[in-house]
C-alpha angles and dihedrals in degrees: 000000000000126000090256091056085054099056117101103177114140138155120255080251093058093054095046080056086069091062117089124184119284091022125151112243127190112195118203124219137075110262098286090002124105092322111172093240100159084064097043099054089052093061087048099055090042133081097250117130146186096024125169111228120205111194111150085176100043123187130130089343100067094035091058093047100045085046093049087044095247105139138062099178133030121200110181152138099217143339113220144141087205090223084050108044100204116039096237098215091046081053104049095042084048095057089045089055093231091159141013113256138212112201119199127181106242087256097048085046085042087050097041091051091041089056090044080053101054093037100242113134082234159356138215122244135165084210105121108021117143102015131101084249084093098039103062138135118264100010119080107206116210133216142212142202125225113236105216138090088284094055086201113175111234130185104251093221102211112230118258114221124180129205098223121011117217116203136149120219121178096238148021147144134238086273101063093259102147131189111200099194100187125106090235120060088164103182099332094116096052096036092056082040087054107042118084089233120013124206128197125199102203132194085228149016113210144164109287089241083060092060085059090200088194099064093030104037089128103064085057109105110182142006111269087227071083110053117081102194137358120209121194105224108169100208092012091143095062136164084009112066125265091193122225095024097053138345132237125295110230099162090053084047099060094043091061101042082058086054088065087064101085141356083244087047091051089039091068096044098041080057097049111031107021118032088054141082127287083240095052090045089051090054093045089061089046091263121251099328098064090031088053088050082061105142118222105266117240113231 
């Protein structure tokens, strides 16, 4: 294998060009944590359709995309802005109701991850049991029986395997290697083990000596031999945070939860914000220099 066949450096367009229409798409992040929004607004701004969106930890992500059209089918956990309990465009598409929707609780959505992972069709879980979440409309859940000496019924959560995986890490190299730096990594390495590609969107690109994998092994999440393409997108957490590289964007968050007021509201904002360039967008939000002042938000 030569050094050219190893790159995987590609641009956030290059990696919208993967999606097809009616794909399955699993975005990484917790709700205004590490969100691959680069990516998501490209596939905003883009023609796909009738996309299935898995987010177990919803946040901006699934409300651009329900408010674009992008998405027939919603599985997910929840849908916040922590700040905003309730992500208002998520809210409104799902009241319309603009898509079908599969809730999980976070465990059934952890377990069904987890199987995809380890490639087994599916795995038992008590989660759920005794709640409507199994008893939805348009999804049979299954169940099994141990086999053992306790005969326990458990819920067979079925495994959940996404064409294309979405995340955002904070490094990499032109291999793959990623170093996710955050204390909180959520789902992002099942969800790239359980997808059939997997695409980061990174802060940086370096030299691989500068990731210094010894030191910093365990911010490694996964093997690059997973990772399908890396794209560098400086900001490309934005408006959720990418610490330590930024904070959170609150200002930008409430600007766009008021934009879930009214058409004319989301009209304003869509224009703005969302049908232009990343560049455009950068410079909207006053570029590096005001995203780098970010103060640490309080909880």
């Amino acid at each position: 294998m030569t050094e050219t066949m190893l790159d995987k450096r590609m641009t956030v367009d290059d990696i919208v060009d993967q999606i097809s229409d009616g794909m399955t798409i699993g975005i990484g992040g917790w709700a205004t944590r590490r969100k691959p929004m680069a990516l998501i607004r490209a596939i905003a701004r883009s023609n796909l359709k009738d996309l299935t969106v898995m987010a177990g930890y919803g946040g901006m992500d699934i409300g651009l995309l329900a408010a674009t059209g992008k998405i027939k089918k919603l599985v997910f956990a929840f849908a916040s802005l922590d700040h905003y309990p309730l992500e208002p465009h998520f809210r409104n598409a799902r009241q319309a109701g603009a898509f079908e929707v599969l809730e999980l609780d976070e465990g059934m959505y952890h377990w069904g991850l987890r199987a995809a992972a380890m490639k087994l069709p599916f795995l038992p879980t008590r989660v759920g049991i005794g709640t409507d979440i199994i008893n939805q409309s348009g999804f049979d859940f299954k169940f099994v029986k141990s086999p053992y000496e306790d005969g326990e019924e458990f819920v067979a959560m079925p495994a959940l395997v996404p064409d294309i995986a979405l995340i955002h890490a904070h490094r990499s190299d032109e291999r793959g290697n990623l170093l996710t730096l955050s204390v909180d990594p959520i789902f992002d390495e099942l969800l790239v083990r359980a997808a059939k590609k997997s695409f980061a969107t990174v802060e940086k690109i370096v030299p691989t000596a500068e990731l210094d994998m010894k030191k910093n092994s365990r911010y490694n999440l996964v093997e690059r031999a997973m990772i399908t393409g890396v794209a560098e997108a400086p900001l490309g957490a934005h408006p959720s945070s990418a610490d330590p590289d930024y904070q959170l964007d609150l200002k930008h968050i409430k600007t766009y939860v008021e934009s879930a007021a009214s058409p004319e509201a989301w009209a304003e904002y869509k224009a703005k914000y969302v049908d232009v360039s990343e560049a455009d967008y950068q410079a909207s939000i006053g570029g590096q220099e005001a995203v780098k002042q970010l103060p640490v938000p309080i909880y």
